[in-house]
C-alpha positions as CSV (number, residue, x, y, z in Angstrom):
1,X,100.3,-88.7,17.3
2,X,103.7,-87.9,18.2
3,X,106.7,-88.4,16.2
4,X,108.4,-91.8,15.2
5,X,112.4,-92.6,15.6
6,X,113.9,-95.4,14.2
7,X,117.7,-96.3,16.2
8,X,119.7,-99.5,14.6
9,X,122.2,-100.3,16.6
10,X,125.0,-103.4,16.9
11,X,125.2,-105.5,19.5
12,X,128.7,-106.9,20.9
13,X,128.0,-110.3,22.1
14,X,130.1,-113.1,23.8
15,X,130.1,-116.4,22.7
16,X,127.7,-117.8,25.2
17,X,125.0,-114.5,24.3
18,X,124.9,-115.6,20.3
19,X,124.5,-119.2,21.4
20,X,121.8,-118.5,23.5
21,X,120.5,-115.8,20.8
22,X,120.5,-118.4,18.0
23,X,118.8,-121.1,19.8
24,X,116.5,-118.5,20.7
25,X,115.3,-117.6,17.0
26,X,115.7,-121.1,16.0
27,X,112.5,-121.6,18.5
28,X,111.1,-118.1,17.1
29,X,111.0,-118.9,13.8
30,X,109.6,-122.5,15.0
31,X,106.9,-120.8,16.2
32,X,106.4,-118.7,13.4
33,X,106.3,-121.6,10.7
34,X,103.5,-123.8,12.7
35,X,101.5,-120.7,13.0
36,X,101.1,-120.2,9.1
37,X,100.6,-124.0,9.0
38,X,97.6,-123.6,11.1
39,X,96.5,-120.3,9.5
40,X,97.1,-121.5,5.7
41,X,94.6,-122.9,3.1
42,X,95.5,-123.5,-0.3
43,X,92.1,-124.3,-1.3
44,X,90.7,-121.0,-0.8
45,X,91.6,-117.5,0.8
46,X,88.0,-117.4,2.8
47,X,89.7,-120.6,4.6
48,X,92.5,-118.9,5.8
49,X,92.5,-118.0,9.4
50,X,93.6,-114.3,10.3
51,X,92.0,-114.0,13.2
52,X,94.8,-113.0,15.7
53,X,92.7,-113.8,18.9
54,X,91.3,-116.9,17.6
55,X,95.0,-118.6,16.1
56,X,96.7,-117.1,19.2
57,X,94.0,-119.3,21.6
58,X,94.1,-122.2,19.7
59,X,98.5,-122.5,19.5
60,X,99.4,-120.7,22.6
61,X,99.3,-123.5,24.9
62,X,100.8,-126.2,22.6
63,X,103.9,-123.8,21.2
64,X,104.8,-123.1,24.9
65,X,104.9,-126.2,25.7
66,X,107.1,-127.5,23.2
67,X,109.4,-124.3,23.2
68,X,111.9,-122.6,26.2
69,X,110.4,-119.2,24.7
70,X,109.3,-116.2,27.0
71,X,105.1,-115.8,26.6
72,X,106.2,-112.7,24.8
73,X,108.4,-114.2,22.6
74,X,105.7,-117.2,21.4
75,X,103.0,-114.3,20.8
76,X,105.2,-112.3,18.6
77,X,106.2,-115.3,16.9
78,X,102.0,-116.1,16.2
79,X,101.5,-112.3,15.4
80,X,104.0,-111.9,12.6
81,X,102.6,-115.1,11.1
82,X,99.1,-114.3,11.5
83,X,100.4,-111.1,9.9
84,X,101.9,-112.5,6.5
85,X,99.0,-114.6,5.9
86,X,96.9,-111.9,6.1
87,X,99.2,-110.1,3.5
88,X,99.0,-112.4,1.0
89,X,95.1,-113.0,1.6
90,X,95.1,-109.2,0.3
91,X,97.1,-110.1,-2.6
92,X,95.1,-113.6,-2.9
93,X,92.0,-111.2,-3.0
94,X,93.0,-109.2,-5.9
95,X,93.8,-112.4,-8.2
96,X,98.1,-112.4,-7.3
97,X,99.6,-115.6,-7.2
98,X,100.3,-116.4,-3.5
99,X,102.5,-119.3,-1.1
100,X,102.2,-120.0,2.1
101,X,104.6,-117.9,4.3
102,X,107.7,-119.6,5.4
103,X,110.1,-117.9,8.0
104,X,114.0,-118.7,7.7
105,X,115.5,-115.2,8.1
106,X,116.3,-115.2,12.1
107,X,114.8,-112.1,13.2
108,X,112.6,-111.6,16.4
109,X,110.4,-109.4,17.9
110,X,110.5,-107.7,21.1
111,X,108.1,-105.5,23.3
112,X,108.9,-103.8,26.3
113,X,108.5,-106.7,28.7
114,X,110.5,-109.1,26.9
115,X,113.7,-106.0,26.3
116,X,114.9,-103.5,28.4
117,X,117.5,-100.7,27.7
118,X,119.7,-99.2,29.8
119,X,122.4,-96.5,28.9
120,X,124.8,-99.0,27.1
121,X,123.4,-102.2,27.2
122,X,119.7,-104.4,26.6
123,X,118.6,-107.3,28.4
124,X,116.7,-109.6,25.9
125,X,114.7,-112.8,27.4
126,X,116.3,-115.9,25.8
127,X,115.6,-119.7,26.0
128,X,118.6,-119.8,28.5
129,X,117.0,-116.5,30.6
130,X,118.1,-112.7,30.2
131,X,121.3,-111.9,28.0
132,X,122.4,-108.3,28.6
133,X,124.3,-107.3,25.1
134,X,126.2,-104.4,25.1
135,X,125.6,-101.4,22.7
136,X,128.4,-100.8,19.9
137,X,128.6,-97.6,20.5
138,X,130.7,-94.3,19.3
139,X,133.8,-93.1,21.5
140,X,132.1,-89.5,21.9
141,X,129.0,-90.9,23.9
142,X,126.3,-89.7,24.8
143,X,124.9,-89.5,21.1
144,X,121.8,-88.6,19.6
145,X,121.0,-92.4,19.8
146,X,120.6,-91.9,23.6
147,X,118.4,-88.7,22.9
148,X,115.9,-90.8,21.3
149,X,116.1,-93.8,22.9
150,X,116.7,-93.3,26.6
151,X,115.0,-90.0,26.4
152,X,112.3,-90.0,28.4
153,X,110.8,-87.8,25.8
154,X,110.6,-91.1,23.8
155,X,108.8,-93.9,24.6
156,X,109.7,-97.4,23.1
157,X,107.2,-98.4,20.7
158,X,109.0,-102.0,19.5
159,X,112.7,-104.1,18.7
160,X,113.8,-106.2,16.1
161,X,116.7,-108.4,16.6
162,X,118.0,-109.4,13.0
163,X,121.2,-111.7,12.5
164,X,123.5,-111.0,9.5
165,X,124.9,-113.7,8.3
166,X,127.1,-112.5,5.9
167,X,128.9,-110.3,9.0
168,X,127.9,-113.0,11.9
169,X,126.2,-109.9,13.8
170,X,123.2,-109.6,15.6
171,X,121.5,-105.9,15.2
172,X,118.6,-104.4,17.0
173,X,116.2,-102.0,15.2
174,X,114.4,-100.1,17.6
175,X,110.6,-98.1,17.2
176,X,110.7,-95.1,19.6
177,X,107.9,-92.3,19.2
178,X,107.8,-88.8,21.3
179,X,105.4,-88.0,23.2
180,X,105.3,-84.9,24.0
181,X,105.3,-83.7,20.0
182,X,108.3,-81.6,19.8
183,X,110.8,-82.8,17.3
184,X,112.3,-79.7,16.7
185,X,111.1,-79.3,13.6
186,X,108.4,-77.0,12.2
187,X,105.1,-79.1,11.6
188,X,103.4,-76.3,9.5
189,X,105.4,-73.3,8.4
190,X,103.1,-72.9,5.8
191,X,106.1,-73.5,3.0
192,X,105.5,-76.4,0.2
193,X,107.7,-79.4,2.2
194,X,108.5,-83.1,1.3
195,X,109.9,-85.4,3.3
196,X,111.6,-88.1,1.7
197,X,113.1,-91.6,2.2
198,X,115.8,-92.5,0.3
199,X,116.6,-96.3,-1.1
200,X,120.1,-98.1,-2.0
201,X,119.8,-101.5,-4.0
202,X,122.3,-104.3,-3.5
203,X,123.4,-107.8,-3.4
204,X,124.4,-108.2,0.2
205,X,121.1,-105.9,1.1
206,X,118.2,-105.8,-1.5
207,X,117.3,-102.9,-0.3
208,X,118.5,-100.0,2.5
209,X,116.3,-97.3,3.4
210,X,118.0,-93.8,4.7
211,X,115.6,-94.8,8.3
212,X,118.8,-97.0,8.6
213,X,116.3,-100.5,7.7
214,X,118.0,-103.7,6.0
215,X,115.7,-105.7,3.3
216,X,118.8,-108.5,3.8
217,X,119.2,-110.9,0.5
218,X,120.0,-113.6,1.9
219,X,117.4,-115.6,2.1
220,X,116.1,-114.7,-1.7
221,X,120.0,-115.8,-3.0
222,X,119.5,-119.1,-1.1
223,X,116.4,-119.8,-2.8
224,X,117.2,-119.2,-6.0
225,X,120.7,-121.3,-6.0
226,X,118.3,-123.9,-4.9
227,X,115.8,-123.4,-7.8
228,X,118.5,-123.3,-10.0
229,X,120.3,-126.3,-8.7
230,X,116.7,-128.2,-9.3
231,X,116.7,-126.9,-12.7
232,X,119.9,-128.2,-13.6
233,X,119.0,-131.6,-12.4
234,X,116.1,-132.0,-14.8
235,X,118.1,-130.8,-17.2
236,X,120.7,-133.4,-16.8
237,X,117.6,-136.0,-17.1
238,X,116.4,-135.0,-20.6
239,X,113.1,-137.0,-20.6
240,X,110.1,-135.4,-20.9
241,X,109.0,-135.9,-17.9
242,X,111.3,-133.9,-16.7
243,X,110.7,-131.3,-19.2
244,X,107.5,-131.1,-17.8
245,X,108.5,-131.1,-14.3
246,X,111.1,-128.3,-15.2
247,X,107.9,-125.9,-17.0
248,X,106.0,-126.3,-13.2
249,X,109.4,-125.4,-11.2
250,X,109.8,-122.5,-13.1
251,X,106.5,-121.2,-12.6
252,X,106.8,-121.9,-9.2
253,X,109.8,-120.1,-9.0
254,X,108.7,-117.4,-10.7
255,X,105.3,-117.0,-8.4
256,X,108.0,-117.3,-5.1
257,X,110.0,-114.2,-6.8
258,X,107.3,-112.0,-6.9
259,X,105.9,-112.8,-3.3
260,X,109.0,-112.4,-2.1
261,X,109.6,-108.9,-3.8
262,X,105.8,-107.8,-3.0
263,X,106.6,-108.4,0.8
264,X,109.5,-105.9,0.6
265,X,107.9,-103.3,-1.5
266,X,104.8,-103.7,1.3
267,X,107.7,-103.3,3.9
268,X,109.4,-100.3,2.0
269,X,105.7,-98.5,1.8
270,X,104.8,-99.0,5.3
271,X,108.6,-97.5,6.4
272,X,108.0,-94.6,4.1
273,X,104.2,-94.2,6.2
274,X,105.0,-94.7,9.2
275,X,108.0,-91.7,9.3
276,X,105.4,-89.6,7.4
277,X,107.3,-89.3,4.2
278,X,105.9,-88.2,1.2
279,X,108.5,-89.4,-1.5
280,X,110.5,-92.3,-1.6
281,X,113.3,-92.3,-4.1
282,X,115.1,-94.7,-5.8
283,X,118.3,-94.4,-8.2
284,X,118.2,-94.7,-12.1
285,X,118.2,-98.7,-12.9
286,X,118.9,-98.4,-16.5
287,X,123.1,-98.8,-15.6
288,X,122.2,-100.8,-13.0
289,X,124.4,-104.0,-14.4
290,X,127.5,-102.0,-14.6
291,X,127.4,-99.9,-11.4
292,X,126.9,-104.0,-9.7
293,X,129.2,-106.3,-11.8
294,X,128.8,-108.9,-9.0
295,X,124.7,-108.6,-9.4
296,X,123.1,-112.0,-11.3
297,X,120.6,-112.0,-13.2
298,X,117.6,-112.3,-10.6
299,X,119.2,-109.2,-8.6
300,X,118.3,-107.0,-11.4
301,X,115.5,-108.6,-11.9
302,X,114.5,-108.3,-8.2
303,X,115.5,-104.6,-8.5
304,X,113.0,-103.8,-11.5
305,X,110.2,-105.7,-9.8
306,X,110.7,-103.9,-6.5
307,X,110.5,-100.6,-8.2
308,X,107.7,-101.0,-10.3
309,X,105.6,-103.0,-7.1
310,X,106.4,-100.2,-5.1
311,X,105.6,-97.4,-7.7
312,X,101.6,-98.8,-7.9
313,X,102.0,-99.5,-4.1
314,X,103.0,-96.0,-2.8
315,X,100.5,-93.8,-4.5
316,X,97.8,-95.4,-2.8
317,X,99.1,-94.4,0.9
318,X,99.8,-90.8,-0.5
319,X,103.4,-91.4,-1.1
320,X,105.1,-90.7,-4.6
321,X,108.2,-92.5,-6.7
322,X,110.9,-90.7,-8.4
323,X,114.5,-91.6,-9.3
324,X,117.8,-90.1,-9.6
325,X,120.9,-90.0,-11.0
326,X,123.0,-93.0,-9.3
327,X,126.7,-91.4,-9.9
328,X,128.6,-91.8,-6.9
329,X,126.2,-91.7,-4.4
330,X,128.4,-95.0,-3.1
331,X,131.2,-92.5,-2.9
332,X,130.0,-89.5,-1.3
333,X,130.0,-88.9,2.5
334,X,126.5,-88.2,3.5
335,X,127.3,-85.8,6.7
336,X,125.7,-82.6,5.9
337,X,128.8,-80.7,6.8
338,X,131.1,-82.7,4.8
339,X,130.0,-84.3,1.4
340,X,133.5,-85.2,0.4
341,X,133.5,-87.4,-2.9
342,X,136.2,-90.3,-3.9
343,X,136.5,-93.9,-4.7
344,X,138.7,-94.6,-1.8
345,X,135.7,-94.2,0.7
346,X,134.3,-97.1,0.0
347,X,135.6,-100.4,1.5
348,X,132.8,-103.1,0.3
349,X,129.7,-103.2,2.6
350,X,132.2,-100.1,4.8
351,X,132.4,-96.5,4.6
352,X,135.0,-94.6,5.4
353,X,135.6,-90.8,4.3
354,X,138.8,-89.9,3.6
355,X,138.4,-86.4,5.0
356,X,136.2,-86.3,7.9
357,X,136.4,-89.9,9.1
358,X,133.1,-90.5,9.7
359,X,132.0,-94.6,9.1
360,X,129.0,-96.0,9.0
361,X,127.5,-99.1,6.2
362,X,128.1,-98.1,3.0
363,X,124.8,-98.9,1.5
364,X,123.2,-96.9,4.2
365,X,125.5,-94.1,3.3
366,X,124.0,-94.6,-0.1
367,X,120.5,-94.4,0.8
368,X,121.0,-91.3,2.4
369,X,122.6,-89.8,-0.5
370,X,120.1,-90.8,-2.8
371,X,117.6,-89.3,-0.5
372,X,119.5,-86.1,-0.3
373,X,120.2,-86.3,-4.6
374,X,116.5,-86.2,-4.6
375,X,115.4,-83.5,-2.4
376,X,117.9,-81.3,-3.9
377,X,116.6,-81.3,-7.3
378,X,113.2,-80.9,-6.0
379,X,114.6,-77.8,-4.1
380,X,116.1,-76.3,-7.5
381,X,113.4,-76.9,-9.3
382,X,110.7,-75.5,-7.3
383,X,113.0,-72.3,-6.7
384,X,113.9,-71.8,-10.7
385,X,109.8,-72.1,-10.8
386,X,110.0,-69.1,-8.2
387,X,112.4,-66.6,-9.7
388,X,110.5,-67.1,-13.1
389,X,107.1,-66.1,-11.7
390,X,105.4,-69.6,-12.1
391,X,105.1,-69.9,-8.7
392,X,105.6,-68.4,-5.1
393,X,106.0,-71.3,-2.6
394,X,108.9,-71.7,-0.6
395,X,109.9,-74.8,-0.7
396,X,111.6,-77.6,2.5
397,X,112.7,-80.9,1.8
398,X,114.1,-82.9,4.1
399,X,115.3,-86.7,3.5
400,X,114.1,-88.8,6.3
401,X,117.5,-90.3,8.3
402,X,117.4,-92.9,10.6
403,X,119.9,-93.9,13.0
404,X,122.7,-96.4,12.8
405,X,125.5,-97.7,15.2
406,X,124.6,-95.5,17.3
407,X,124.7,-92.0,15.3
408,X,121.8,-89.7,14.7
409,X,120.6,-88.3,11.0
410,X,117.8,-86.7,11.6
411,X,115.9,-85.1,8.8
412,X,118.1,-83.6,6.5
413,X,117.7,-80.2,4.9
414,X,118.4,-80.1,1.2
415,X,120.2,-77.0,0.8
């Protein structure tokens, strides 16, 4: 099997492109939301349908029909639903408390017939035909980006267009996997080596892994205003109907929290597999409300529930869960050959390093520090082991980069 990449890049879009591109997800997510309809049962899990084949023969015809979408586009759209419901018939399975999936978040799916890249640009089939995008891409081009992408080392396994609201930008995740299995980097050396994935927790982003993947929070902040707007409604009532009414929304609410959070944790474990990492590492949450003033109450909460779901979760694909010490990973630059450290990097969601310029998101930056935090205490452990003759294994851990606007982090050593 040869060796995943993982390329996020921006897109620079006119105003015509995003119109086009929002219309186009408005239809995707259409799509998406009629096919868990079909699939769903709340009576009973053996009613649901997860039959890909089957749902995709029975809504096919009838969603192109009433949609401007590429055939592509209306089968991804069926497939990811097909694929949620079948995650939380898992989950149903095992006694959780599950909800049908509902799809708000305006991402789409794209395969090779529906994208094409070129050296600085994709074309991506809308409901108004093909929009070709540019890349956002460094001044010093060509970049490692282009060695994994346009390689022809590297074929493109997959795309995900996502739309941040909070910056009004439209990103495109892309899956590329070599084929010829050279990576450059020693598959058995016969050393004791880790490779690890490194998380950042936030408000803006729930989650950031250091592949350069966004767990956005939008979507969960919406929600729970709206929960809590409901509750303070019945509140304002102060019968007892309403009392009651207020004990069933909060156990709702409460059941669509932890779907929510088990969907990224399921996410986070399937990244860490599929880049064949063997930690995944998290910082410290017990300063957790200090280090994020701006964080509510159901941020930490969604931060402690993502790290304990994902701490039963991982061990079962092989993968293990530490922590580390969370000071001023937001601060550091993560460039191997740099590492600078000060509060002025740092710009919000931006950072910036003071001394070798390099810019990139800032919870991304994070991830990868964390990642890096982690592998080097592995590294000076295992080697104070060595020296007093507990043990003779050389030791490589690497954190697991991805790449982001257009710049390269492969895995990183952890000197």
């Amino acid at each position: 099997m040869g060796v995943r990449r993982t390329a996020v890049v921006k897109l620079a879009v006119s105003d015509e492109q995003r119109d086009a591109l929002h219309r186009t997800a408005d239809q995707y997510l259409y799509c998406a939301n009629q096919t868990a309809d079909y699939c769903w049962s709340d009576t009973s899990y053996t009613e649901c349908n997860t039959n890909k084949r089957e749902v995709r023969d029975a809504l096919y015809a009838e969603l192109r029909e009433k949609t401007d979408l590429q055939a592509q586009l209306v089968q991804a759209a069926i497939k990811r639903a097909v694929e949620a419901v079948k995650a939380c018939v898992e989950r149903w399975k095992k006694g959780q408390r599950v909800s049908q999936p509902t799809f708000t978040a305006k991402t789409m799916d794209y395969d090779t017939r529906s994208a094409t890249f070129y050296r600085n640009k994709v074309s991506l089939a809308t409901v108004e035909g093909r929009v070709e995008p540019s890349f956002v891409l460094p001044a010093d081009s060509p970049t490692p980006y282009e060695r994994y992408v346009l390689s022809e080392n590297y074929e493109l396994r997959e795309s995900t267009l996502r739309y941040d609201a909070a910056t009004d930008e439209f990103y495109l995740n892309i899956s590329t996997r070599r084929t010829d299995g050279d990576d450059g980097v020693s598959e058995d050396t016969g050393h004791s080596d880790q490779t690890v994935l490194g998380i950042d927790l936030g408000v803006n982003s729930l989650a950031v892994s250091s592949t350069g993947t966004f767990w956005q929070g939008n979507d969960y902040d919406h929600w729970c205003r709206e929960f809590e707007k409901r509750r303070g409604e019945m509140q304002r009532r102060g019968t007892q109907a309403a009392h009651k009414a207020l004990l069933r929304l909060g156990k709702r609410e409460e059941a669509w929290r932890k779907q929510y959070i088990h969907t990224i944790a399921n996410e986070l474990v399937s990244e860490a597999v599929e880049h064949d990492c063997d930690v995944i590492a998290f910082e410290e949450l017990s300063d957790i409300r200090e280090r994020l003033p701006q964080a509510k109450w159901h941020h930490v909460w969604a931060f402690r529930r993502l790290f304990e779901y994902v701490s039963y979760k991982a061990p079962e694909q092989g993968v293990s869960v530490e922590q580390v010490e969370p000071n001023h990973t937001s601060q550091r630059c993560s460039r191997t050959d740099c590492g600078f450290t000060h509060d002025g990097n740092r710009h919000g969601e931006h950072f910036e390093c003071q001394k070798c310029g390099y810019e990139v998101n800032a919870d991304y930056n994070a991830a990868k520090n964390i990642g890096v935090r982690y592998a080097r205490k592995r590294q000076h452990k295992l080697r104070s082991s060595h020296k007093s003759g507990s043990g003779d294994a050389q030791v490589d851990v690497r954190v697991n980069g991805g790449t982001l606007n257009g710049e390269s982090h492969q895995p990183i050593a952890g000197d």
